[in-house]
MMTF fields as JSON, N, C-alpha, C and O atoms, coordinates in Angstrom:
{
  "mmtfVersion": "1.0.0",
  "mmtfProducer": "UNKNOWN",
  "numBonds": 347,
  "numAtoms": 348,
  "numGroups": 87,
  "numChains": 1,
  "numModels": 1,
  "chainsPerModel": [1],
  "groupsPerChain": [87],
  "chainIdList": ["A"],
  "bondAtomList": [4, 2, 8, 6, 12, 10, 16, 14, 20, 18, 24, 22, 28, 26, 32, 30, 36, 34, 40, 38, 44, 42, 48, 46, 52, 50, 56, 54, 60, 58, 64, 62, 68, 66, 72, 70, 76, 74, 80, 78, 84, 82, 88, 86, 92, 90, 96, 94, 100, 98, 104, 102, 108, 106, 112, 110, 116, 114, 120, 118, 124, 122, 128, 126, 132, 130, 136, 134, 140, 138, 144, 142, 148, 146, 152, 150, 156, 154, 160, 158, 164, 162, 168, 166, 172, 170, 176, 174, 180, 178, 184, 182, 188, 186, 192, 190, 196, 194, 200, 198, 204, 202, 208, 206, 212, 210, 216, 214, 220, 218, 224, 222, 228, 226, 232, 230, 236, 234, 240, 238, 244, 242, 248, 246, 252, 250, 256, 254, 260, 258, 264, 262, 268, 266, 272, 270, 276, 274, 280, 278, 284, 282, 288, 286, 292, 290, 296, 294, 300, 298, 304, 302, 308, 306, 312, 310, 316, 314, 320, 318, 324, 322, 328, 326, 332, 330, 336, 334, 340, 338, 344, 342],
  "bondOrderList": [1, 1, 1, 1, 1, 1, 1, 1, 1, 1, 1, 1, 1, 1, 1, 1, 1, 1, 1, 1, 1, 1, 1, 1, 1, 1, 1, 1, 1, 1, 1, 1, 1, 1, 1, 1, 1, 1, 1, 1, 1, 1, 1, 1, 1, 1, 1, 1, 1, 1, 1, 1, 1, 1, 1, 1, 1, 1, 1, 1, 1, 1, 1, 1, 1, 1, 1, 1, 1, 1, 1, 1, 1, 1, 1, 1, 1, 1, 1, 1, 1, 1, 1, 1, 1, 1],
  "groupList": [{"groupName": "UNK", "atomNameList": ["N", "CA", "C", "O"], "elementList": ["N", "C", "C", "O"], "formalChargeList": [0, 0, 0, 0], "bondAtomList": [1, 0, 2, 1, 3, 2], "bondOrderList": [1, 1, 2], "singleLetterCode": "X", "chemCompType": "L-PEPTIDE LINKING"}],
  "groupTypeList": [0, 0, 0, 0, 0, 0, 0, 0, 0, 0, 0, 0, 0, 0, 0, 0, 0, 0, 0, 0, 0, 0, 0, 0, 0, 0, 0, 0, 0, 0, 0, 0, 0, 0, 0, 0, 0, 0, 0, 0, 0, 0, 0, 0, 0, 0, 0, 0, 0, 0, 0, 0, 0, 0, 0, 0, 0, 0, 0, 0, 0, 0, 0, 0, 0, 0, 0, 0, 0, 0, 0, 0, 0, 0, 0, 0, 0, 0, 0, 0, 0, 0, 0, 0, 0, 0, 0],
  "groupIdList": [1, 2, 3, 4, 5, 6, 7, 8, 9, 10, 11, 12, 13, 14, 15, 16, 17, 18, 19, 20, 21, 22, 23, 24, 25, 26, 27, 28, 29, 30, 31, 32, 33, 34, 35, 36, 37, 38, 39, 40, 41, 42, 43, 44, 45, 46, 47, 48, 49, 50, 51, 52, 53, 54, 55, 56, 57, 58, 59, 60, 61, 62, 63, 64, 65, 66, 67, 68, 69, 70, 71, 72, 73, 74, 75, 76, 77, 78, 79, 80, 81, 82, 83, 84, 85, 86, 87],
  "secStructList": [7, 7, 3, 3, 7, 7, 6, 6, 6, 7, 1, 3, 3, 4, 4, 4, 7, 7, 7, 7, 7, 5, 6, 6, 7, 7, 7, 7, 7, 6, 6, 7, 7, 2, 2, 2, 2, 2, 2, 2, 6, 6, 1, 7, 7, 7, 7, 7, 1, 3, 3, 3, 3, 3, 3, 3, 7, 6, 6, 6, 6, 7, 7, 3, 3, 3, 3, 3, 3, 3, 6, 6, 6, 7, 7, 3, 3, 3, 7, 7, 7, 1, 1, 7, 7, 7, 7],
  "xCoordList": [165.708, 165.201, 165.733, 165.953, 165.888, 166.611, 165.741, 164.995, 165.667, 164.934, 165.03, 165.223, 164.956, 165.095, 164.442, 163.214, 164.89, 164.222, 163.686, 164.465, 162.168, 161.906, 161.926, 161.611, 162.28, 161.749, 160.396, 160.098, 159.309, 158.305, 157.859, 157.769, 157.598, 157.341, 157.271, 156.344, 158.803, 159.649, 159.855, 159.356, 160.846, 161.091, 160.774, 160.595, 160.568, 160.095, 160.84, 161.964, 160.457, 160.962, 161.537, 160.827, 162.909, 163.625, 162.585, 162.801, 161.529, 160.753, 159.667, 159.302, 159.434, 158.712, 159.243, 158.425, 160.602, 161.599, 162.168, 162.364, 162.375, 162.765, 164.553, 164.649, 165.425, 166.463, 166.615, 166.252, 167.185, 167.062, 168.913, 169.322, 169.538, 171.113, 171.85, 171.33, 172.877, 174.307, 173.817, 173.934, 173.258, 172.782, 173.843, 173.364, 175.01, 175.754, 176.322, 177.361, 175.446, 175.965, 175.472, 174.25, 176.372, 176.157, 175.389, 175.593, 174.319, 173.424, 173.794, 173.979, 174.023, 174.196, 173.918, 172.913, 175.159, 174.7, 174.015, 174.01, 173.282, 172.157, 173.385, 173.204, 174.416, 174.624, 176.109, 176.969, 175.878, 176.777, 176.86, 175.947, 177.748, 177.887, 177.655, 177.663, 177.406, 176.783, 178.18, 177.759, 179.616, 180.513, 180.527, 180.828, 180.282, 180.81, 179.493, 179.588, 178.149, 176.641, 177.089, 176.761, 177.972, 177.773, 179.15, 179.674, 179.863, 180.317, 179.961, 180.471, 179.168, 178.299, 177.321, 176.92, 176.986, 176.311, 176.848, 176.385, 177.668, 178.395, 179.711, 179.976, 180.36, 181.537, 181.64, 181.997, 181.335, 181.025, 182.135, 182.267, 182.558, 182.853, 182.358, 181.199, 182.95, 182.122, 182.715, 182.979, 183.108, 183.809, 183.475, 182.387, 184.286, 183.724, 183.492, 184.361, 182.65, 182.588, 180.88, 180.146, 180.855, 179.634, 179.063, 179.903, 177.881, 177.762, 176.171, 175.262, 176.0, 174.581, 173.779, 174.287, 172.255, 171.983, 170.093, 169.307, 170.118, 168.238, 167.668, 168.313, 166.884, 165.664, 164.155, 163.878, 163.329, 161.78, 160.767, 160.594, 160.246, 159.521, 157.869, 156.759, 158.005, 157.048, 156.071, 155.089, 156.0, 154.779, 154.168, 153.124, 154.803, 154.532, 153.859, 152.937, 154.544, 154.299, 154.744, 154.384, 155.815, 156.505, 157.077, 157.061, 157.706, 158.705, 160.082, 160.391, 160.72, 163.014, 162.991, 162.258, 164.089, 164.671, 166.34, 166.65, 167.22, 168.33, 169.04, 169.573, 169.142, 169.822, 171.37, 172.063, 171.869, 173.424, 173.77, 173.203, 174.295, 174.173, 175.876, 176.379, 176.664, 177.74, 177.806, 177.662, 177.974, 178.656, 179.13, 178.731, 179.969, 179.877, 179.096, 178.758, 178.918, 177.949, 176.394, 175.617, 176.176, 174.994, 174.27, 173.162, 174.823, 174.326, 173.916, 174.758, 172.771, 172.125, 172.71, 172.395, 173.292, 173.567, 172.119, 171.841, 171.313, 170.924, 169.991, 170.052, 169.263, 167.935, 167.815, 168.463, 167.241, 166.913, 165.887, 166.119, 164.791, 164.005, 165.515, 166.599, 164.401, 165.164, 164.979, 165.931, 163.633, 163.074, 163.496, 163.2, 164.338, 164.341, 162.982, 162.366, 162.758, 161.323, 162.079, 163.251, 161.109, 161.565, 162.212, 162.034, 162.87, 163.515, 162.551, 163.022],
  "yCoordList": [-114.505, -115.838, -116.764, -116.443, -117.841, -118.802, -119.975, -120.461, -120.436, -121.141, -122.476, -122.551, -123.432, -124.932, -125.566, -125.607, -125.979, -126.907, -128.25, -128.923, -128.419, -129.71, -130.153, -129.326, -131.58, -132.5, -132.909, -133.599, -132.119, -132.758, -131.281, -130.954, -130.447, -128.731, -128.192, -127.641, -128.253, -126.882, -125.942, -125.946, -125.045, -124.07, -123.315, -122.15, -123.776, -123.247, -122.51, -122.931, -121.695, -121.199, -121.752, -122.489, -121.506, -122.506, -122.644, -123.621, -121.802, -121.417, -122.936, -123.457, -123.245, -124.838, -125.569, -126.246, -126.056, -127.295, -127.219, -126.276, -128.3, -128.941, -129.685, -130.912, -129.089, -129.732, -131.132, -131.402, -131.656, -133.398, -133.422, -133.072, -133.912, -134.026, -134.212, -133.663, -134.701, -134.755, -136.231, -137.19, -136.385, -137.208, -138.768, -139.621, -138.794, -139.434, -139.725, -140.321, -139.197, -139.754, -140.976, -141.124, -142.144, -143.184, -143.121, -142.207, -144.01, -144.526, -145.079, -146.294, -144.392, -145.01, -146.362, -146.967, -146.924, -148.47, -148.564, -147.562, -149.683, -150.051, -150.164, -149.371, -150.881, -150.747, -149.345, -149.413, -148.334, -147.46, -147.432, -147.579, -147.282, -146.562, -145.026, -144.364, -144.62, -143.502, -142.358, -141.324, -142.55, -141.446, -141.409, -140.341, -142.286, -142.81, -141.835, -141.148, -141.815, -141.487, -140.147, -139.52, -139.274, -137.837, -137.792, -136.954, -138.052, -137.876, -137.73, -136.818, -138.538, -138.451, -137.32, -136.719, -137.045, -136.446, -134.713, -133.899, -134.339, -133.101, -132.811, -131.632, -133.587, -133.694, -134.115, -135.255, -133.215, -133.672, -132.906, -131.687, -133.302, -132.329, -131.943, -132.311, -130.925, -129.143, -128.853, -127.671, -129.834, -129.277, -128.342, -128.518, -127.474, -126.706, -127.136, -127.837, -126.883, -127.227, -128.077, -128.377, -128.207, -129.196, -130.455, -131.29, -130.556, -131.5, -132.048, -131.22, -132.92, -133.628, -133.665, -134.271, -132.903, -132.989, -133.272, -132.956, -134.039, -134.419, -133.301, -132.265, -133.279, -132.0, -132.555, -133.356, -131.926, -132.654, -131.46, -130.527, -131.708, -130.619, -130.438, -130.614, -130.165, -129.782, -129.446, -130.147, -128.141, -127.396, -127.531, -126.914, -128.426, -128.793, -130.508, -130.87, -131.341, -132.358, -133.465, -134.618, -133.041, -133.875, -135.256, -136.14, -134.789, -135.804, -135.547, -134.54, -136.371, -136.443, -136.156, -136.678, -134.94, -134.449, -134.945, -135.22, -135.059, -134.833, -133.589, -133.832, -132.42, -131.315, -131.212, -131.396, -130.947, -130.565, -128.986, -128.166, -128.533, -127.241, -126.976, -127.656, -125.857, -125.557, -124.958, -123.779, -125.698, -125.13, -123.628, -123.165, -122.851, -121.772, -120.504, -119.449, -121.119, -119.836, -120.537, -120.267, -121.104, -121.448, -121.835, -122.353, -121.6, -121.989, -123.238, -123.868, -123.564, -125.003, -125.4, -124.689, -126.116, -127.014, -127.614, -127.281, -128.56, -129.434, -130.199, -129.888, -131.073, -131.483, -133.035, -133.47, -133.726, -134.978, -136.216, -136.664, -136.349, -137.466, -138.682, -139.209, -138.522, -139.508, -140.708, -141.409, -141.271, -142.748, -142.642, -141.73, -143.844, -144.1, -145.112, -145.921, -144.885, -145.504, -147.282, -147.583, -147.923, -149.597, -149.287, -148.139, -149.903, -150.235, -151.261, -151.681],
  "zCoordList": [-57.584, -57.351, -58.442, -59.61, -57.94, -59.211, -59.809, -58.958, -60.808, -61.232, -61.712, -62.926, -61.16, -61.164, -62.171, -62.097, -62.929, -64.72, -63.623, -62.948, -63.658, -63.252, -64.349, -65.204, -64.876, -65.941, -66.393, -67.368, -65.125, -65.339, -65.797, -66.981, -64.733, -64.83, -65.52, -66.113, -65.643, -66.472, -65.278, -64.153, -65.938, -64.778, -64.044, -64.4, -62.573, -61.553, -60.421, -60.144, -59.888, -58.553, -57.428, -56.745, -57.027, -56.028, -54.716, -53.999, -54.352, -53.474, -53.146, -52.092, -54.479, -54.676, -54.174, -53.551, -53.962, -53.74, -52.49, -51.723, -52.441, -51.142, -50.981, -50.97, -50.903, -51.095, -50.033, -48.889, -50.861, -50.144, -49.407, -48.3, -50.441, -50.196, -51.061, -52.032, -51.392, -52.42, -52.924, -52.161, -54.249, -55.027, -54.402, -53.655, -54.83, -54.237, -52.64, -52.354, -51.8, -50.532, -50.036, -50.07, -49.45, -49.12, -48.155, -47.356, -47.919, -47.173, -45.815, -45.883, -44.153, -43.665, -43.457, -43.83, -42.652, -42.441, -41.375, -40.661, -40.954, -40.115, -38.941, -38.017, -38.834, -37.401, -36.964, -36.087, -37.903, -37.774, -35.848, -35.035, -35.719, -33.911, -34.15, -35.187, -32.587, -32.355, -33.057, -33.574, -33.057, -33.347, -35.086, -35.62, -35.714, -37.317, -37.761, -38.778, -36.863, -37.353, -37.321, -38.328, -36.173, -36.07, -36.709, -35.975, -37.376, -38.343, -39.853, -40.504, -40.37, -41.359, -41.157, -42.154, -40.195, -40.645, -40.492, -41.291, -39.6, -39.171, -40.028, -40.264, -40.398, -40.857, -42.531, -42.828, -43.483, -44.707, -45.736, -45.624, -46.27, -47.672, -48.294, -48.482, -49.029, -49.658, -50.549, -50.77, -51.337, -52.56, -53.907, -54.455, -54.375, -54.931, -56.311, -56.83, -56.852, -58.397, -58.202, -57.26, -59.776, -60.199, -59.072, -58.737, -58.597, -57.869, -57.948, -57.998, -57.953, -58.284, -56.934, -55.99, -56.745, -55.399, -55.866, -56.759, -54.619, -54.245, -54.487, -54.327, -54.745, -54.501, -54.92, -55.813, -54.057, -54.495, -54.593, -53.808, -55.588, -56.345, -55.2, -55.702, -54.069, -53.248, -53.425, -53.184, -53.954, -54.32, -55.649, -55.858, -56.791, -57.838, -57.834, -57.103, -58.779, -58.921, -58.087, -58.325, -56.738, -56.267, -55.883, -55.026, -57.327, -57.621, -57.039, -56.402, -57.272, -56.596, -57.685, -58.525, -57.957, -59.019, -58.856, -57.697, -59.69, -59.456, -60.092, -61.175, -59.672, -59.728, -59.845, -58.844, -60.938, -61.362, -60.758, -61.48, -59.993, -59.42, -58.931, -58.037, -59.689, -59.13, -57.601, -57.275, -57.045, -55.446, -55.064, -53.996, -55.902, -55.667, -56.192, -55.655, -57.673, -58.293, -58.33, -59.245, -57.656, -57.565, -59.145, -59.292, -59.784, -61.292, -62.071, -62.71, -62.029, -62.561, -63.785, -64.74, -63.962, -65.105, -65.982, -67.134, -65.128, -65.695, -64.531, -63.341, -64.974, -64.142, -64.379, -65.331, -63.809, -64.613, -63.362, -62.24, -64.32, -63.196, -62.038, -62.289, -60.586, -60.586, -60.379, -60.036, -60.544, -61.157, -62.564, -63.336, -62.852, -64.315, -64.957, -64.263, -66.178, -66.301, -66.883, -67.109, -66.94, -67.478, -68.515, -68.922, -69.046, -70.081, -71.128, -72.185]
}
Protein backbone atom coordinates (compact mmCIF):
# COMPACT_ATOMS: atom_id res chain seq x y z
CA UNK A 1 0.00 0.00 0.00
CA UNK A 2 1.44 3.42 -0.69
CA UNK A 3 1.32 6.31 1.31
CA UNK A 4 0.34 9.85 0.37
CA UNK A 5 1.95 12.92 2.67
CA UNK A 6 -1.31 15.06 3.11
CA UNK A 7 -0.13 18.60 4.18
CA UNK A 8 -2.73 18.64 6.54
CA UNK A 9 -2.59 14.68 7.86
CA UNK A 10 0.53 13.50 7.32
CA UNK A 11 0.88 10.27 5.79
CA UNK A 12 -1.92 8.40 4.93
CA UNK A 13 -3.10 5.46 2.97
CA UNK A 14 -3.75 5.82 -0.86
CA UNK A 15 -7.10 3.93 0.22
CA UNK A 16 -8.35 7.56 1.83
CA UNK A 17 -7.99 9.55 -1.51
CA UNK A 18 -9.69 10.21 -4.25
CA UNK A 19 -7.72 10.93 -7.39
CA UNK A 20 -9.07 14.06 -9.16
CA UNK A 21 -6.77 14.66 -12.50
CA UNK A 22 -3.38 16.10 -13.95
CA UNK A 23 -3.00 19.29 -11.76
CA UNK A 24 -2.41 21.11 -15.04
CA UNK A 25 -5.16 20.15 -17.37
CA UNK A 26 -7.03 22.90 -19.02
CA UNK A 27 -10.50 23.50 -18.21
CA UNK A 28 -12.81 22.76 -20.91
CA UNK A 29 -14.37 25.59 -22.71
CA UNK A 30 -18.07 26.29 -22.32
CA UNK A 31 -18.82 26.02 -25.96
CA UNK A 32 -16.36 23.05 -26.80
CA UNK A 33 -18.35 20.89 -29.68
CA UNK A 34 -19.35 17.49 -29.05
CA UNK A 35 -15.81 15.89 -31.05
CA UNK A 36 -13.02 18.52 -29.33
CA UNK A 37 -15.13 17.29 -25.70
CA UNK A 38 -14.43 13.42 -26.58
CA UNK A 39 -11.20 14.23 -27.34
CA UNK A 40 -10.30 15.80 -24.14
CA UNK A 41 -11.49 13.67 -22.54
CA UNK A 42 -10.44 10.02 -24.36
CA UNK A 43 -7.44 11.15 -26.04
CA UNK A 44 -4.85 12.44 -23.45
CA UNK A 45 -1.16 12.19 -22.96
CA UNK A 46 0.76 9.87 -20.61
CA UNK A 47 3.92 10.98 -20.34
CA UNK A 48 6.35 9.37 -18.41
CA UNK A 49 8.14 11.04 -15.65
CA UNK A 50 7.18 13.51 -12.68
CA UNK A 51 3.68 14.88 -12.97
CA UNK A 52 1.51 17.03 -10.63
CA UNK A 53 -2.05 15.45 -10.05
CA UNK A 54 -5.56 16.41 -8.00
CA UNK A 55 -6.25 14.23 -5.30
CA UNK A 56 -8.77 14.84 -2.33
CA UNK A 57 -8.18 13.56 0.94
CA UNK A 58 -11.77 11.73 1.34
CA UNK A 59 -11.68 9.85 4.25
CA UNK A 60 -9.56 12.36 6.14
CA UNK A 61 -9.85 16.08 6.21
CA UNK A 62 -10.93 16.60 2.64
CA UNK A 63 -9.12 18.87 1.24
CA UNK A 64 -7.47 19.12 -2.91
CA UNK A 65 -4.11 18.07 -2.46
CA UNK A 66 -1.69 18.57 -5.22
CA UNK A 67 0.36 15.36 -5.53
CA UNK A 68 3.96 15.20 -7.34
CA UNK A 69 3.85 11.41 -8.35
CA UNK A 70 6.23 9.73 -11.02
CA UNK A 71 4.12 8.07 -13.74
CA UNK A 72 5.94 4.99 -13.91
CA UNK A 73 7.28 4.06 -10.48
CA UNK A 74 4.52 5.33 -8.86
CA UNK A 75 6.77 7.11 -6.34
CA UNK A 76 5.59 10.38 -4.48
CA UNK A 77 7.82 13.14 -4.61
CA UNK A 78 6.02 15.62 -2.66
CA UNK A 79 2.50 17.02 -1.57
CA UNK A 80 1.30 20.47 -1.20
CA UNK A 81 -2.19 22.33 -0.19
CA UNK A 82 -4.01 23.36 -3.01
CA UNK A 83 -5.72 26.60 -1.68
CA UNK A 84 -2.95 28.95 -1.19
CA UNK A 85 -3.65 30.95 2.06
CA UNK A 86 -3.73 35.20 1.69
CA UNK A 87 -0.77 36.68 1.46
Amino acid sequence: MQLIPCPHCGPRAETEFLYGRVAEAAAPAVSADLQSELQRIFVRSNPKGLQRELWQHIAGCRAWIVVTRHTVTHEITGSETLRKEPA
